[in-house]
C-alpha positions in Angstrom: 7.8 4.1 24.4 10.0 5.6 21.5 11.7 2.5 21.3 8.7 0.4 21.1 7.3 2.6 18.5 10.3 2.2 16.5 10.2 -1.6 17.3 6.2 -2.4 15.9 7.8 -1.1 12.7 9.4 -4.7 12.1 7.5 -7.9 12.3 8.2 -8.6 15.6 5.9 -9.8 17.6 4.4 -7.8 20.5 5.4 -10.5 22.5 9.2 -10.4 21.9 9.0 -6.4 21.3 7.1 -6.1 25.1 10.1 -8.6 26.6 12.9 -7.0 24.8 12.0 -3.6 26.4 11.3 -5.1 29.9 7.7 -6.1 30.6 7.1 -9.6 31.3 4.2 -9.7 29.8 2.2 -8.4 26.4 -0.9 -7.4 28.6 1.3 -5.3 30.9 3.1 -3.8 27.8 0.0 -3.1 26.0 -1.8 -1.0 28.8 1.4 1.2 29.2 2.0 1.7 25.3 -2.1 2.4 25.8 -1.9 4.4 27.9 1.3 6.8 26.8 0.3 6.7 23.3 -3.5 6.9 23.0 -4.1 3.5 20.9 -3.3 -0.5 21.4 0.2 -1.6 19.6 -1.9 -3.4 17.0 -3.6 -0.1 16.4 -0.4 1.5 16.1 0.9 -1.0 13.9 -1.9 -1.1 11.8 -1.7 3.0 11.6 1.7 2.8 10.2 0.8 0.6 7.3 -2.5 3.0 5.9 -0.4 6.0 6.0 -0.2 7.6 2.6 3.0 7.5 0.6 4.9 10.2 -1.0 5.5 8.7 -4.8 8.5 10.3 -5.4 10.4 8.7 -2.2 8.3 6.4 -1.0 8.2 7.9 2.1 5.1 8.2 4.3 3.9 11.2 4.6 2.0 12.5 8.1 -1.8 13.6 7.0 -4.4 15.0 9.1 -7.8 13.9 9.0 -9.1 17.1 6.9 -5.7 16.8 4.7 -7.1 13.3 3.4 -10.2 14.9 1.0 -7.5 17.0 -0.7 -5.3 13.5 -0.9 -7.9 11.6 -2.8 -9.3 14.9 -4.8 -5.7 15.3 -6.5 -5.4 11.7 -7.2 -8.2 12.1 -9.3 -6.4 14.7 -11.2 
């Protein structure tokens, strides 16, 4: 599953991505990657992209869910 996470970082489709890594189908790989990970691949795909950024590196930076109110309060600042 390491791979695939690091593959549903390009724009590949889950399709391609679920074949390249060896299921023969996107169902099959979606259920696994489910099932290992805790969310869908489009989930995890869309997850990556509403990650906050660091603005000096442009980096995203891991937040927890009670992290996020401190996020938006300094942006305020």
């Amino acid at each position: 599953m390491q791979l695939a996470r690091a593959a549903l970082r390009t724009q590949d489709s889950l399709t391609s991505i679920a074949a390249a890594i060896g299921y023969q189908s996107e169902s099959a790989f979606s259920t696994a990657f489910r099932r290992v990970v805790g969310m869908s691949p489009r989930e995890f795909r869309v997850s990556l992209h509403a990650q906050p950024r660091d603005r000096r590196s442009g980096n995203a930076v891991p937040v927890g869910p009670s992290e996020v109110d401190n996020l938006e309060s300094r942006d305020d600042d």
